[in-house]
C-alpha positions, 0 to 999 in steps of 0.5 A: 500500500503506498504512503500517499492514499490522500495524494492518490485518492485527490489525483483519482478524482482530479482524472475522473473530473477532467476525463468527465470535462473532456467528454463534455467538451468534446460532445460541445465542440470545444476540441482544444478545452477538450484536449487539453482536459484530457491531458490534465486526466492522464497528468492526474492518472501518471501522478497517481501511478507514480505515488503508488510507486511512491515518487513524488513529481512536479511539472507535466514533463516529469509525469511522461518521462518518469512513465515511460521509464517505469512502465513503458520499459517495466513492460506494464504499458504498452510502447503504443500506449507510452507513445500516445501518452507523448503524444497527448502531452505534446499536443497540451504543450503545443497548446500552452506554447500559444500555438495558432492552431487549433485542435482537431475535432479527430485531435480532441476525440483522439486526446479523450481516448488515450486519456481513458485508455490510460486510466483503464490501464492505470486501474488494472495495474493498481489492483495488482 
Protein backbone atom coordinates (compact mmCIF):
# COMPACT_ATOMS: atom_id res chain seq x y z
CA UNK A 1 0.00 0.00 0.00
CA UNK A 2 1.62 3.43 -0.82
CA UNK A 3 2.22 6.02 1.93
CA UNK A 4 0.47 8.98 -0.18
CA UNK A 5 -3.66 7.49 -0.03
CA UNK A 6 -4.57 11.18 0.30
CA UNK A 7 -2.26 12.38 -2.64
CA UNK A 8 -3.71 9.07 -4.86
CA UNK A 9 -7.24 9.46 -3.83
CA UNK A 10 -7.01 13.79 -4.87
CA UNK A 11 -5.33 12.65 -8.00
CA UNK A 12 -8.04 9.86 -8.72
CA UNK A 13 -10.93 12.38 -8.59
CA UNK A 14 -8.61 15.04 -10.31
CA UNK A 15 -8.91 12.45 -13.51
CA UNK A 16 -12.27 11.36 -13.43
CA UNK A 17 -13.28 15.01 -13.15
CA UNK A 18 -11.07 16.08 -16.34
CA UNK A 19 -11.93 12.94 -18.12
CA UNK A 20 -15.89 13.84 -17.46
CA UNK A 21 -14.88 17.55 -18.83
CA UNK A 22 -13.26 16.17 -21.67
CA UNK A 23 -16.16 14.28 -22.74
CA UNK A 24 -18.46 17.11 -22.13
CA UNK A 25 -16.21 19.49 -24.25
CA UNK A 26 -15.83 17.24 -26.71
CA UNK A 27 -19.61 16.48 -27.34
CA UNK A 28 -19.68 20.84 -27.15
CA UNK A 29 -17.44 21.10 -29.88
CA UNK A 30 -14.69 22.66 -27.89
CA UNK A 31 -11.89 20.38 -29.06
CA UNK A 32 -8.96 22.44 -27.52
CA UNK A 33 -10.66 22.92 -23.71
CA UNK A 34 -11.39 19.03 -24.82
CA UNK A 35 -7.94 18.01 -25.11
CA UNK A 36 -6.44 19.99 -23.00
CA UNK A 37 -8.81 18.16 -20.18
CA UNK A 38 -7.95 15.11 -21.34
CA UNK A 39 -4.05 15.66 -20.58
CA UNK A 40 -4.98 17.12 -17.24
CA UNK A 41 -6.67 13.48 -16.72
CA UNK A 42 -3.84 11.42 -17.84
CA UNK A 43 -1.35 14.22 -15.81
CA UNK A 44 -3.59 13.30 -12.67
CA UNK A 45 -3.68 9.15 -13.65
CA UNK A 46 0.70 9.16 -14.19
CA UNK A 47 0.72 11.20 -10.76
CA UNK A 48 -1.02 8.70 -9.18
CA UNK A 49 0.51 5.53 -10.74
CA UNK A 50 3.91 7.09 -9.81
CA UNK A 51 2.83 7.92 -5.99
CA UNK A 52 1.78 4.32 -5.83
CA UNK A 53 5.46 3.76 -6.67
CA UNK A 54 5.77 6.21 -4.45
CA UNK A 55 7.64 9.06 -6.16
CA UNK A 56 6.55 12.13 -5.93
CA UNK A 57 6.66 14.81 -9.08
CA UNK A 58 6.03 18.25 -10.07
CA UNK A 59 5.88 19.57 -13.51
CA UNK A 60 3.88 17.53 -16.89
CA UNK A 61 7.18 16.60 -18.04
CA UNK A 62 8.40 14.81 -15.18
CA UNK A 63 4.85 12.71 -15.37
CA UNK A 64 5.56 11.11 -19.13
CA UNK A 65 9.20 10.73 -18.70
CA UNK A 66 9.11 9.17 -15.23
CA UNK A 67 6.15 6.73 -17.36
CA UNK A 68 7.80 6.00 -19.88
CA UNK A 69 10.81 4.81 -17.75
CA UNK A 70 8.91 2.83 -15.10
CA UNK A 71 6.05 1.44 -17.09
CA UNK A 72 6.90 1.58 -20.71
CA UNK A 73 10.02 -0.05 -20.12
CA UNK A 74 8.91 -2.04 -16.80
CA UNK A 75 6.62 -3.91 -19.57
CA UNK A 76 3.35 -2.80 -17.57
CA UNK A 77 2.26 -0.27 -20.69
CA UNK A 78 2.48 -0.77 -23.84
CA UNK A 79 5.31 1.03 -26.40
CA UNK A 80 1.92 2.35 -28.08
CA UNK A 81 0.44 3.39 -25.09
CA UNK A 82 3.78 5.17 -23.91
CA UNK A 83 3.52 6.95 -27.35
CA UNK A 84 0.25 8.09 -27.43
CA UNK A 85 0.68 9.29 -23.98
CA UNK A 86 3.94 11.66 -25.62
CA UNK A 87 1.70 12.46 -27.99
CA UNK A 88 -1.25 13.68 -25.70
CA UNK A 89 1.40 15.89 -23.62
CA UNK A 90 2.63 17.41 -26.73
CA UNK A 91 -0.32 18.49 -28.21
CA UNK A 92 -1.27 20.10 -24.50
CA UNK A 93 2.31 21.59 -24.59
CA UNK A 94 1.88 22.85 -28.15
CA UNK A 95 -1.10 24.46 -26.59
CA UNK A 96 0.35 26.09 -23.83
CA UNK A 97 3.20 27.27 -26.30
CA UNK A 98 0.42 29.60 -27.71
CA UNK A 99 0.33 27.90 -30.91
CA UNK A 100 -2.19 29.28 -33.75
CA UNK A 101 -3.58 26.13 -34.43
CA UNK A 102 -6.49 24.69 -33.15
CA UNK A 103 -7.20 21.01 -32.24
CA UNK A 104 -8.72 18.88 -34.09
CA UNK A 105 -12.35 17.54 -33.51
CA UNK A 106 -10.20 13.92 -34.74
CA UNK A 107 -7.07 15.57 -32.32
CA UNK A 108 -9.76 16.17 -29.44
CA UNK A 109 -11.78 12.85 -29.62
CA UNK A 110 -8.17 11.07 -30.00
CA UNK A 111 -6.68 13.09 -26.76
CA UNK A 112 -10.34 11.59 -24.79
CA UNK A 113 -9.48 8.26 -25.96
CA UNK A 114 -5.94 7.93 -24.51
CA UNK A 115 -6.71 9.62 -21.50
CA UNK A 116 -9.46 6.70 -20.80
CA UNK A 117 -7.23 4.35 -22.14
CA UNK A 118 -4.54 5.23 -19.58
CA UNK A 119 -6.67 5.17 -16.71
CA UNK A 120 -8.46 1.95 -17.70
CA UNK A 121 -4.82 0.63 -17.80
CA UNK A 122 -3.71 2.54 -14.66
CA UNK A 123 -6.76 0.75 -12.56
CA UNK A 124 -5.60 -2.54 -13.90
CA UNK A 125 -2.14 -2.03 -12.56
CA UNK A 126 -3.01 -0.57 -9.48
CA UNK A 127 -5.04 -3.89 -8.24
CA UNK A 128 -2.31 -5.65 -9.00
Amino acid sequence: MSKYPVEMKANLDGAIANLQAAKEALQAGQYTVSASRAADAAFHTGSMLLLDEEIELGAHGDVITLIREIFVKGRRLTKEQGGNLSWLFALRNAENRGTDIPVSSEEARKAVEVAESFFDAAKVILQA
